[in-house]
C-alpha positions in Angstrom: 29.9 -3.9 1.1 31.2 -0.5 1.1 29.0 2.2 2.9 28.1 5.7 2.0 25.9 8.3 3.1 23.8 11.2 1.7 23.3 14.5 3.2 19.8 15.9 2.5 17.9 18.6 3.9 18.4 17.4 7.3 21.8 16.7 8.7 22.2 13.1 8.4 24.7 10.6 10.1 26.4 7.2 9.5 25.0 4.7 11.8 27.6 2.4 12.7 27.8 -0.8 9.8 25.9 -1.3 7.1 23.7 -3.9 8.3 21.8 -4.8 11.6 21.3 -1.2 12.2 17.6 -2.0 13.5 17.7 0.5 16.0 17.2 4.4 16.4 16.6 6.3 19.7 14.2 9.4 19.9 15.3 12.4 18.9 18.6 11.0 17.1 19.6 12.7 13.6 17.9 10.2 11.2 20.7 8.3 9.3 19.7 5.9 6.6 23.2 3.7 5.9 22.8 1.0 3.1 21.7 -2.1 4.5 18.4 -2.4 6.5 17.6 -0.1 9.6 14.8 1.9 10.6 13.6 5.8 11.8 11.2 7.4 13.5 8.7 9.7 11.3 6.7 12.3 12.7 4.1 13.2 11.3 2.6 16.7 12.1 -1.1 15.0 12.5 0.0 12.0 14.9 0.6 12.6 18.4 3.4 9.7 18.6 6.3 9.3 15.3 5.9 6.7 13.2 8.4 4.2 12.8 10.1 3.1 9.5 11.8 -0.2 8.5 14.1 0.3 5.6 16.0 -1.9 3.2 18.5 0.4 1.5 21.0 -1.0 -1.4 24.1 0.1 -1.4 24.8 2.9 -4.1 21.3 3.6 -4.6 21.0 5.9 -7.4 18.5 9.4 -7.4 16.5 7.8 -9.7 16.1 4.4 -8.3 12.7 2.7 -7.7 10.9 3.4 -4.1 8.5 0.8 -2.6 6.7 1.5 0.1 5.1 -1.7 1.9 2.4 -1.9 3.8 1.9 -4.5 7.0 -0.9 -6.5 7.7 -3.0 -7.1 11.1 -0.4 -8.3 13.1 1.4 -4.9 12.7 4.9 -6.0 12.1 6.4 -4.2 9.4 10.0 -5.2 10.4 9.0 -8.6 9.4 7.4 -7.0 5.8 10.8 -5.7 5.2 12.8 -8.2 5.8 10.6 -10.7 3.2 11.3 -8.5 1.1 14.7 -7.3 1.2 15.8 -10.7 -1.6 13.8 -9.0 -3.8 15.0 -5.5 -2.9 18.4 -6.7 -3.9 17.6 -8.2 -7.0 15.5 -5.5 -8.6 17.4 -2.5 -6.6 14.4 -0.7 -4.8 14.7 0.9 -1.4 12.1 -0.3 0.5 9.9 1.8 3.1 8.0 -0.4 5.6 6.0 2.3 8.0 4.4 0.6 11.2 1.3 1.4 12.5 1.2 0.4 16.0 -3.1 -0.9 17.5 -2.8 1.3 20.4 -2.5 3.9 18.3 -4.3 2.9 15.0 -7.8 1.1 15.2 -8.7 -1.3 12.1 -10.6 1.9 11.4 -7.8 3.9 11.8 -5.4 1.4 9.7 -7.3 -0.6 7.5 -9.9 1.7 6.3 -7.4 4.8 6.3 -8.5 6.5 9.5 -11.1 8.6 7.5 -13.8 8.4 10.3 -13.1 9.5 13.9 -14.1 7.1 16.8 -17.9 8.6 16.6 -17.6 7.5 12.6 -17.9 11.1 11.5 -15.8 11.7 8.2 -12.3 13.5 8.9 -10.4 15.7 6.9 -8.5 14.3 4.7 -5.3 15.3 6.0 -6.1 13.4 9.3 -6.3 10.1 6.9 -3.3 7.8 7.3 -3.8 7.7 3.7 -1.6 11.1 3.5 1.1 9.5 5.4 2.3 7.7 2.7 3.0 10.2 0.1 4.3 12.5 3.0 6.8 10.0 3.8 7.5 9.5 0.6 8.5 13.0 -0.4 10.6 12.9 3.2 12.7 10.2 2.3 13.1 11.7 -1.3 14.2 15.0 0.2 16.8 13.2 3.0 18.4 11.2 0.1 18.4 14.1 -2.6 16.7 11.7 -4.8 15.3 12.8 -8.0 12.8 9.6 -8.7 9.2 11.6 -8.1 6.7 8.0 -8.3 7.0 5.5 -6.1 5.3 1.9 -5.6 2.8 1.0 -3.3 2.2 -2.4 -1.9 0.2 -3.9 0.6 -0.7 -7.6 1.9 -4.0 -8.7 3.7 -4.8 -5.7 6.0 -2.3 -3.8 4.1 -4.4 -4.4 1.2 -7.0 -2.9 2.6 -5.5 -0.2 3.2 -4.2 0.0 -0.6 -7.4 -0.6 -2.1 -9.0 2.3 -0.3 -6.0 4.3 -1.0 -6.8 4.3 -4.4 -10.2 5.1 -3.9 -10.5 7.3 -1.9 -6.8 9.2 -2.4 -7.4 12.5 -3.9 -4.2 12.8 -4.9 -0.9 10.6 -4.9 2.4 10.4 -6.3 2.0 6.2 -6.7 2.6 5.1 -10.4 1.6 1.5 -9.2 -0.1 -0.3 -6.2 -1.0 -3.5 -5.6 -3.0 -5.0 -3.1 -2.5 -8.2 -2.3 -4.8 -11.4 -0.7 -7.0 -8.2 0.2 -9.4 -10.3 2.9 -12.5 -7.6 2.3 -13.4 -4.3 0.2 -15.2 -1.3 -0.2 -16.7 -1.7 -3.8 -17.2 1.6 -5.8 -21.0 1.1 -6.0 -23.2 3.7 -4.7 -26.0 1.3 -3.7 -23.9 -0.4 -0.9 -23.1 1.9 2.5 -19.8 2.5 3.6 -17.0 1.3 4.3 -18.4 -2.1 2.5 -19.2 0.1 -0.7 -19.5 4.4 -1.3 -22.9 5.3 -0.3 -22.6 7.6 2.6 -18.7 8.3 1.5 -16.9 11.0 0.5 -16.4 9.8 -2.9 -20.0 10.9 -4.6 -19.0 12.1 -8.0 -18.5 10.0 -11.3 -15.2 12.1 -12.0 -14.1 10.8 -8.4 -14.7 7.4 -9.1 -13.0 7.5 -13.0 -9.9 9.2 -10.6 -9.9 5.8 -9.1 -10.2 3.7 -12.0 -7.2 5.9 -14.3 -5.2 4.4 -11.0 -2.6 1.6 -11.9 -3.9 -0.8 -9.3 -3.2 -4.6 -9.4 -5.2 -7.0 -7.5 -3.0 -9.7 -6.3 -4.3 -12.9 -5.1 -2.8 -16.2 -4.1 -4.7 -19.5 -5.7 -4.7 -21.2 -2.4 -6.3 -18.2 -0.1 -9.2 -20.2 -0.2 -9.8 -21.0 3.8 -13.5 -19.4 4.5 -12.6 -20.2 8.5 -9.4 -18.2 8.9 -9.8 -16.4 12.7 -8.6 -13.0 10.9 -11.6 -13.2 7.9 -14.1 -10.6 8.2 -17.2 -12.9 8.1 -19.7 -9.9 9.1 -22.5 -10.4 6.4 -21.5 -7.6 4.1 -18.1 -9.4 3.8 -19.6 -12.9 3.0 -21.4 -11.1 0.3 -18.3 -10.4 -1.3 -17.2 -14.2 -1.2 -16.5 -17.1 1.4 -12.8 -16.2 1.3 -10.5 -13.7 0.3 -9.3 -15.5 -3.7 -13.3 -15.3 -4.5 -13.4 -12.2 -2.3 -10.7 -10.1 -5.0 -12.2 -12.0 -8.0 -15.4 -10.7 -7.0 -14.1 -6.6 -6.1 -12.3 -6.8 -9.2 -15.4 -7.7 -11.4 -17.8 -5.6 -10.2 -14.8 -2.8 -10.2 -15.0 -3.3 -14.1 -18.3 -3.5 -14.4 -19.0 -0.2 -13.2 -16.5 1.4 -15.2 -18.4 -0.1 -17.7 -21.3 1.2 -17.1 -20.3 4.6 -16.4 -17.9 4.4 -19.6 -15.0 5.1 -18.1 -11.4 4.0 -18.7 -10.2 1.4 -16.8 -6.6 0.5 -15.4 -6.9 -1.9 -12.9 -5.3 -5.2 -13.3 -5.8 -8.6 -11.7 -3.2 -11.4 -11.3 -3.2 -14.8 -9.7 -0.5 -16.7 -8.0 -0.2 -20.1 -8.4 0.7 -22.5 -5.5 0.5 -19.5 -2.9 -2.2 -18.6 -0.4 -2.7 -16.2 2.5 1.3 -15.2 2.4 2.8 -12.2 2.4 6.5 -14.1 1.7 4.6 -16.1 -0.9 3.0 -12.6 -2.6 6.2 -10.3 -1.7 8.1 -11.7 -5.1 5.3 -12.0 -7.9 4.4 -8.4 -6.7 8.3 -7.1 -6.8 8.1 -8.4 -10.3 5.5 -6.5 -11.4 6.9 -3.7 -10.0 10.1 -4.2 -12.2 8.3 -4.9 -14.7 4.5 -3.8 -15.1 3.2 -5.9 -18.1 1.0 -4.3 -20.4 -1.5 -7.4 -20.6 -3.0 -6.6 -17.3 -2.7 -2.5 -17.2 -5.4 -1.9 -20.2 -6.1 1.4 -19.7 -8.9 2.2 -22.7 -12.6 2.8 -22.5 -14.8 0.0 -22.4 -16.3 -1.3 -25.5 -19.6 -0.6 -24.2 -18.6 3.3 -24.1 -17.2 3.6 -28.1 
């Protein structure tokens, strides 16, 4: 494999190969060789730089297709990549896997975005970890001159959290298409359930924020076989058993009553839902049907027209 490097606005060198370049020292010039690797990100709101796992093809073009992947409660984003650097090859993305270390991020401050402070007062929004994403996003766009301005979102168990929210709550983004996948609980855009299981109490409280939401290309992912209500890592607080006894009837359940209140409201709706057969709470077993759809969104699950109920 022949390697190459990009100059962007930041003076970049050649790391040394083009693969098993997982390391980078603080306060080293950021170099992103094809092959995988990671970076450190800092971001001006977080007292400690992120770190990045990357999967870069060889001649990516400045228009090809960014994915940025989101871990799940064990916090290894390393591992993320690598499941899903076969894919990354096959489809040609570049794929972004940002870490979000415990000591530093809570489940409040990961999985639910980090819009409350530890006193669970509402933040500003560019405090969420929510902003992260498209701020890294335009980074890496700037380093590698690219000229691709979307970018997909993905995110597995507690990074589906995370996604789902995103969406939400988001108040701007440059994501064409996210996908949360084997999502294990949710905040449901009904006002008559309090936050973070639903919006009452949020900072979401208009209609126009909600249909915002809803004109968002979201798929929900789920794998047949996430079925186990016992897993240690299920949120069984009674707010999340409401929502299901585990996370397949959990997403079936966000999902309907997702379109049901865009029904009501008469808003268009362009959320989609997909099931994987023979998979269950995997992010290796999700990381392929969602790099597909990502390839190649199909129309038969991104309906994006008013509901009957509204015509």
């Amino acid at each position: 494999m022949r390697c190459r490097h990009k100059l962007g606005l930041l003076w970049v060198l050649l790391l040394t190969g083009c693969d098993a370049t997982d390391s980078l020292q603080s306060g080293e010039a950021i170099s992103l060789a094809p092959g995988r690797g990671s970076f450190l990100y800092p971001y001006p709101f977080f007292e400690q730089p992120l770190t990045v796992w990357y999967y870069l093809p060889d001649n990516f073009p400045p228009d090809g297709r960014v994915v940025i992947v989101m871990h799940g409660v064990k916090r290894n984003a390393h591992t993320y990549r690598d499941q899903w650097i076969s894919h990354a090859r096959r489809f040609h993305f570049l794929v972004l896997a940002p870490r979000f270390p415990a000591q530093q991020f809570s489940s409040r401050g990961y999985h639910q975005g980090n819009m409350q402070d530890a006193q669970g007062r509402f933040q500003p929004e560019r405090l969420w970890t929510f902003t992260v994403i498209d701020s890294l996003f335009q980074y890496v766009r700037r380093l590698l001159q690219l000229t691709t301005n979307r970018f997909a979102l993905y995110g597995h168990s507690a990074g589906g959290q995370f996604v789902h929210r995103y969406a939400l709550f988001r108040s701007s983004t440059q994501a064409d298409l996210l996908i949360a996948a084997n999502t294990g609980w949710y905040t449901l855009p009904r006002w008559d359930i309090t936050y973070p299981y639903g919006l009452k109490g949020s900072p979401l409280t208009r209609v126009d924020e909600v249909a915002r939401a809803f004109q968002r290309r979201l798929i929900v992912l789920l794998g047949e076989k996430d079925t186990d209500p016992q897993d240690p890592y299920l949120n069984n607080a009674p707010e999340a058993r409401a929502q299901g006894p585990h996370r397949l009837a959990r997403g079936l359940y966000f999902y309907q009553n997702a379109r049901q209140q865009a029904d009501s409201l008469g808003l268009p709706f362009c959320w989609g839902l997909q099931t994987v057969p023979e998979v269950g709470h995997s992010n290796r077993g999700m990381a392929g049907p969602a790099a597909q759809l990502i390839a190649f969104p199909p129309d038969s699950i991104m309906r994006c027209g008013k509901s009957a109920s509204s015509s």
